[in-house]
TORVOTI-468191 format. One record per residue: z, y negated, x of N, C-alpha, C in turn; residue in one letter; chain. Coordinates in nm, 4 decimals. Example, Ala and Ser with C-alpha at 12.3 -4.5 7.8 and 13.67 -1.06 7.14 Angstrom:
<recs>
((0.7800,0.5690,1.3190),(0.7800,0.4500,1.2300),(0.7800,0.3300,1.3200),"A","A"),
((0.7080,0.2250,1.2850),(0.7140,0.1060,1.3670),(0.7870,-0.0030,1.2900),"S","A"),
</recs>
This chain:
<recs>
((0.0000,0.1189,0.0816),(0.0000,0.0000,0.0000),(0.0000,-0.1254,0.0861),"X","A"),
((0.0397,-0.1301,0.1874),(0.0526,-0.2249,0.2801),(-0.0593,-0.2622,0.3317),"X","A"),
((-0.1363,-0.1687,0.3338),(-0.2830,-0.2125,0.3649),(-0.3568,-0.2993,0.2975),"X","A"),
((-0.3877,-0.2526,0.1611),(-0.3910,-0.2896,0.0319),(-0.3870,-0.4241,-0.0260),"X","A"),
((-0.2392,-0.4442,0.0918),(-0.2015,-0.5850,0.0321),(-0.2779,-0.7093,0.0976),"X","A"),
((-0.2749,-0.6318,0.2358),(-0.2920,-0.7415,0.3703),(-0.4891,-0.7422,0.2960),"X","A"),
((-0.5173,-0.6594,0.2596),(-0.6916,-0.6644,0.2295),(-0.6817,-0.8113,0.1247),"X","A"),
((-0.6007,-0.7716,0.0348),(-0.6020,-0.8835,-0.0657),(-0.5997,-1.0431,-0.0123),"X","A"),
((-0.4579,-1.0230,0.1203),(-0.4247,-1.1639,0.1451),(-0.5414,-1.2279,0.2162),"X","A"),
((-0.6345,-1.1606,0.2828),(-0.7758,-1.1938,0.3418),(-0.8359,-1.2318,0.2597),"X","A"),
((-0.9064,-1.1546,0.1406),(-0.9580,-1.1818,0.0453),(-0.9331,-1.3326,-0.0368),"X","A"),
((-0.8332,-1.3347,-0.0224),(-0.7537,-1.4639,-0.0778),(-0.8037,-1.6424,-0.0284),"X","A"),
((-0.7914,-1.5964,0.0975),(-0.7965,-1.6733,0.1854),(-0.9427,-1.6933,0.2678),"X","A"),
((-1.0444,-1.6420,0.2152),(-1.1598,-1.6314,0.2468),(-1.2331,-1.7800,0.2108),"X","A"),
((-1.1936,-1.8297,0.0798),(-1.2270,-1.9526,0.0515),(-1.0988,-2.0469,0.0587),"X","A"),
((-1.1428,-2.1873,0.0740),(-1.0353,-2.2632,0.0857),(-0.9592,-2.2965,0.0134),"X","A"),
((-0.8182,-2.3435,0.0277),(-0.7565,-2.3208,-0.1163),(-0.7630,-2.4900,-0.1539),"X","A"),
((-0.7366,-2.5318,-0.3148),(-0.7375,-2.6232,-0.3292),(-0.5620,-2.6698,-0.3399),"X","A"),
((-0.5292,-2.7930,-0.2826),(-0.4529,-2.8736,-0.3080),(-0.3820,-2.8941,-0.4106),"X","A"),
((-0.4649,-2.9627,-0.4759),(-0.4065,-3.0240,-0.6230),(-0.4475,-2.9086,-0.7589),"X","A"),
((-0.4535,-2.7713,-0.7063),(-0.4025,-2.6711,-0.7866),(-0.2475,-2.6352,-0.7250),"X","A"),
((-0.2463,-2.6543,-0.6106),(-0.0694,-2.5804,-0.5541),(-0.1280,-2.4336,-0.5631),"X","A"),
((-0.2138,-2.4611,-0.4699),(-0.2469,-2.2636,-0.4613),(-0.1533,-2.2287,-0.3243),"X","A"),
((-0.1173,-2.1165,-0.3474),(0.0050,-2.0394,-0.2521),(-0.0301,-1.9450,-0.2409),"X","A"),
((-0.0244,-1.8385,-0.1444),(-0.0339,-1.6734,-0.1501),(0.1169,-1.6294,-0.1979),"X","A"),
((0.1261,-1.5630,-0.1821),(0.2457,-1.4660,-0.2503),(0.2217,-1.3343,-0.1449),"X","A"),
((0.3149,-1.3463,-0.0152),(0.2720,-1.2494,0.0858),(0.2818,-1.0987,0.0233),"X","A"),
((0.1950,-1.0067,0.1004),(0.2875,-0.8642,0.0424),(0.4165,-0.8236,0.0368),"X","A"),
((0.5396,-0.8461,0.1512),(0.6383,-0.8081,0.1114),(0.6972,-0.8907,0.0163),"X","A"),
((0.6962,-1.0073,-0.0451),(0.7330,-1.0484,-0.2016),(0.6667,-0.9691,-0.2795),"X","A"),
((0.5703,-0.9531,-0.2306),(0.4820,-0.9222,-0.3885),(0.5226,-0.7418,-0.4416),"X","A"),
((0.5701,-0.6354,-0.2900),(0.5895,-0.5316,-0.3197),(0.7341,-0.5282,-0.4065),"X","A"),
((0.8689,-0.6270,-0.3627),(0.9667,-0.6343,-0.3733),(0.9698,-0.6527,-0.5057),"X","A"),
((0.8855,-0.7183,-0.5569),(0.8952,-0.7761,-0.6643),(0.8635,-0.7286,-0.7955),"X","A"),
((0.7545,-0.6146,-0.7919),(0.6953,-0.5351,-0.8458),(0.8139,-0.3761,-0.8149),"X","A"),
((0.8128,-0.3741,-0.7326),(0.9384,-0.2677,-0.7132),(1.0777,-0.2879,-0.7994),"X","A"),
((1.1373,-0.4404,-0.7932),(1.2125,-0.4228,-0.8797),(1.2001,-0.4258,-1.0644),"X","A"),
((1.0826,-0.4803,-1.0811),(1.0280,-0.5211,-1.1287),(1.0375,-0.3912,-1.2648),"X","A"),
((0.9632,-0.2765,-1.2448),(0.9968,-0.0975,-1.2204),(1.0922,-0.0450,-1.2268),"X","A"),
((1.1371,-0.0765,-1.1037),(1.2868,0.0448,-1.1102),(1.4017,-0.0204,-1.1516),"X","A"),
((1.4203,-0.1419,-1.1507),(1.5474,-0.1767,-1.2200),(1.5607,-0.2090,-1.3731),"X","A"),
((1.3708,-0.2640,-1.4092),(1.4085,-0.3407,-1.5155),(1.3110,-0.2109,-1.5911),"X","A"),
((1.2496,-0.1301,-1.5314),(1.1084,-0.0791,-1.6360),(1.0390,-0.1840,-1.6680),"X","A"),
((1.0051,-0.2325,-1.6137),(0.9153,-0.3490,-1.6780),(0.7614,-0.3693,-1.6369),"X","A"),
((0.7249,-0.2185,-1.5739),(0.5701,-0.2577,-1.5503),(0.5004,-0.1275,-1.6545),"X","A"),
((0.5239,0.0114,-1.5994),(0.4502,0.1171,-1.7019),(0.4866,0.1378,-1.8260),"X","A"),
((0.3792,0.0958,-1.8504),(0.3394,0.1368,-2.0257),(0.3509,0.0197,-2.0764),"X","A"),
((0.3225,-0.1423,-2.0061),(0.3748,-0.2829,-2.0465),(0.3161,-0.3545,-2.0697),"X","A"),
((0.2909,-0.4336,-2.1127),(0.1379,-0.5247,-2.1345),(0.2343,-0.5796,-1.9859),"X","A"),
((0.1600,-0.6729,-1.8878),(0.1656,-0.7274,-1.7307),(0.0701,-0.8467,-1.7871),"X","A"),
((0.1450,-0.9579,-1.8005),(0.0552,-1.1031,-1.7485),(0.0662,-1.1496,-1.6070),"X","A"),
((-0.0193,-1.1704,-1.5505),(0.0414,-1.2580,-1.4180),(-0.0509,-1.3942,-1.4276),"X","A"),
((0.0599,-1.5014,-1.4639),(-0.0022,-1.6436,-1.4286),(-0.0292,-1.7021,-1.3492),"X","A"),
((-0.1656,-1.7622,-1.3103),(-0.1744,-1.8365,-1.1794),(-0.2110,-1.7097,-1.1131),"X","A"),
((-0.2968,-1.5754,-1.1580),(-0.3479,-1.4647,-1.0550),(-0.3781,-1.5094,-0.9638),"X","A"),
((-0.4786,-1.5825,-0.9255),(-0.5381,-1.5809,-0.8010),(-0.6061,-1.4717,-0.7845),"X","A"),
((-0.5906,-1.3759,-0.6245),(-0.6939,-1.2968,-0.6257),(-0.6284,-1.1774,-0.6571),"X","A"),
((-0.5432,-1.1346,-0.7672),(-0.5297,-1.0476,-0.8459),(-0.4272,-0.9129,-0.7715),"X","A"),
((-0.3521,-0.9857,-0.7301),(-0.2828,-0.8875,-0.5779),(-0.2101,-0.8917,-0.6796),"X","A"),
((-0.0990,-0.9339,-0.7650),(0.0347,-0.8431,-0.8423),(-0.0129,-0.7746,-0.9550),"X","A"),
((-0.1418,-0.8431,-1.0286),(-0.2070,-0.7943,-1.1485),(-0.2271,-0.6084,-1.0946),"X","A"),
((-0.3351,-0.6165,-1.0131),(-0.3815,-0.5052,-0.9671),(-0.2795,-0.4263,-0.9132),"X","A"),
((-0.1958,-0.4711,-0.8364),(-0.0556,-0.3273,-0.7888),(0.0163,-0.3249,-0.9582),"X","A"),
((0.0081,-0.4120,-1.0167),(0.0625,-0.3371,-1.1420),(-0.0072,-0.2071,-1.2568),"X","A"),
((-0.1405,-0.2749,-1.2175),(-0.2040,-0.1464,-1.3189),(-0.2191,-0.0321,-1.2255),"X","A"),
((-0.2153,-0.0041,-1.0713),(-0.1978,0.0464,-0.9859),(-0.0245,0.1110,-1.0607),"X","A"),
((0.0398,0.0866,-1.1004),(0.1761,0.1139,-1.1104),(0.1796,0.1814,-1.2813),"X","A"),
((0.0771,0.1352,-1.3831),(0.0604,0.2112,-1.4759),(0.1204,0.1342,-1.5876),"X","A"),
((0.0739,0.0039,-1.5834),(0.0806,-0.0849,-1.6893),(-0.0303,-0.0481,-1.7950),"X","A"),
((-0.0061,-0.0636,-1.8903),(-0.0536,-0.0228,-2.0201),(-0.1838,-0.1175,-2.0139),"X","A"),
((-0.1880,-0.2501,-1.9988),(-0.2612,-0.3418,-1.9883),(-0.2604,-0.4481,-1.9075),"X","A"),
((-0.3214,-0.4817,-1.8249),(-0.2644,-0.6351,-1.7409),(-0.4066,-0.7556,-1.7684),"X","A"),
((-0.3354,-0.8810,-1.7936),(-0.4094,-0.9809,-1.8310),(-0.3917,-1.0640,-1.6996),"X","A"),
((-0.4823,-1.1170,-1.6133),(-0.4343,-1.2292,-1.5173),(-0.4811,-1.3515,-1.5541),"X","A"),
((-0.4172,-1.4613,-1.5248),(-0.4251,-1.6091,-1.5916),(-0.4562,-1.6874,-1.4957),"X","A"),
((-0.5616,-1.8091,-1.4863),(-0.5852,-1.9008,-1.3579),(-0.6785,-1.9984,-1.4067),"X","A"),
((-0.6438,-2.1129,-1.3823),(-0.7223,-2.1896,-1.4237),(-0.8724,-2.2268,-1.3184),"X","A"),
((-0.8607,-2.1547,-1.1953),(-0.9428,-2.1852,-1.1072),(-1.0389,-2.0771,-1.1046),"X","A"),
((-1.1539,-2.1120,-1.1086),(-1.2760,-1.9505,-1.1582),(-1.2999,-1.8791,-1.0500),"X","A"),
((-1.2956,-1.9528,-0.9234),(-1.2944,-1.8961,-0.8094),(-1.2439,-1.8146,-0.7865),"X","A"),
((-1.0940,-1.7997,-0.8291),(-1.0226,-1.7539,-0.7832),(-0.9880,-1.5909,-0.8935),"X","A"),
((-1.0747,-1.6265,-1.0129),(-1.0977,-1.5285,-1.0836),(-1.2247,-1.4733,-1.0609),"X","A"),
((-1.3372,-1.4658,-1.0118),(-1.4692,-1.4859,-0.9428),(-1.3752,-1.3144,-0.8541),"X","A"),
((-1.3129,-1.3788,-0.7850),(-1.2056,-1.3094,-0.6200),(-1.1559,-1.1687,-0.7224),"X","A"),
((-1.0692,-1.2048,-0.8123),(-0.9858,-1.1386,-0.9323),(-1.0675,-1.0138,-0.9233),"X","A"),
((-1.1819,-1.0793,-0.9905),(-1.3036,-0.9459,-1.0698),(-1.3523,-0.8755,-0.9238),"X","A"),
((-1.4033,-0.9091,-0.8371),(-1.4424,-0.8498,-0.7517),(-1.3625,-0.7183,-0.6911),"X","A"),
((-1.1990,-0.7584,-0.6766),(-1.0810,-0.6840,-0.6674),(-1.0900,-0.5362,-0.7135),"X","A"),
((-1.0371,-0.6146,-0.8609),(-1.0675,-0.5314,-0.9694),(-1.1605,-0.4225,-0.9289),"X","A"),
((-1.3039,-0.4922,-0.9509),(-1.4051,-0.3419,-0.9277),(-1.3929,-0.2683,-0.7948),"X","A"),
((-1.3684,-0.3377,-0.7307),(-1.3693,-0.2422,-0.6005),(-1.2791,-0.1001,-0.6115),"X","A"),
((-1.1109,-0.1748,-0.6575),(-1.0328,-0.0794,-0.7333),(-1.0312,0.0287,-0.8167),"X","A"),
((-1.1482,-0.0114,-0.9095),(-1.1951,0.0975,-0.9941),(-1.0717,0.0719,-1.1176),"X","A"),
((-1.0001,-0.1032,-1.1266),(-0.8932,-0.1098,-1.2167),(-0.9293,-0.1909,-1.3557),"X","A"),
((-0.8810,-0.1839,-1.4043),(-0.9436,-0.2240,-1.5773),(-0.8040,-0.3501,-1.5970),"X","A"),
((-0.8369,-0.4871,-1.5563),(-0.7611,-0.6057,-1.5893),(-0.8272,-0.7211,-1.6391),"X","A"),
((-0.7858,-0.7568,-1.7287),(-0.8486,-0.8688,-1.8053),(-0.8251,-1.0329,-1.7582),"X","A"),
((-0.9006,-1.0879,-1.7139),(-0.9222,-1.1984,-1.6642),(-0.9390,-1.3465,-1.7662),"X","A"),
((-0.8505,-1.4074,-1.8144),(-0.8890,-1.5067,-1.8366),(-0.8536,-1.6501,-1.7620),"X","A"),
((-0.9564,-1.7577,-1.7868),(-0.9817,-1.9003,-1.7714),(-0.8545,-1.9691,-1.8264),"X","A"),
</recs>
């Protein structure tokens, strides 16, 4: 998974980020920690509908349906960065719904 992640944070970062969105990465070890507790303490990813706002390039969306979320929706107002999302996605072979 660590691999996985670091592919994403490249991916991410391939185009420049904009400013006056406040675009941030969300490194992998937050993003595993987070999703880990996320799971095991709360149950809160399989079998769950998963929004993630502000996706970006779809790194918590995707380890969640990776984790066996019922459905995951990712949210972003930047298309680019959903453009990044979808590409993810297919490579993955993961079924997440992308909206604007």
């Amino acid at each position: 998974m660590k691999l996985l992640s670091n592919q994403f944070l490249v991916d991410y970062l391939i185009y420049s980020m904009q400013v006056e969105l406040e675009q941030y990465t969300t490194g992998p070890h937050i993003a595993s920690r987070l999703l880990y507790t996320a799971e095991n303490s709360f149950d809160d990813i399989s079998d769950k509908v998963v929004a993630d706002f502000g996706c970006g390039c779809g790194t918590l969306g995707a380890a969640a349906a990776l984790l066996g979320a019922k459905q995951v929706i990712g949210i972003d107002i930047d298309s680019q960065s959903l453009e990044t999302a979808s590409m993810n996605a297919l490579d993955l072979e993961l079924d997440i719904d992308l909206i604007v």
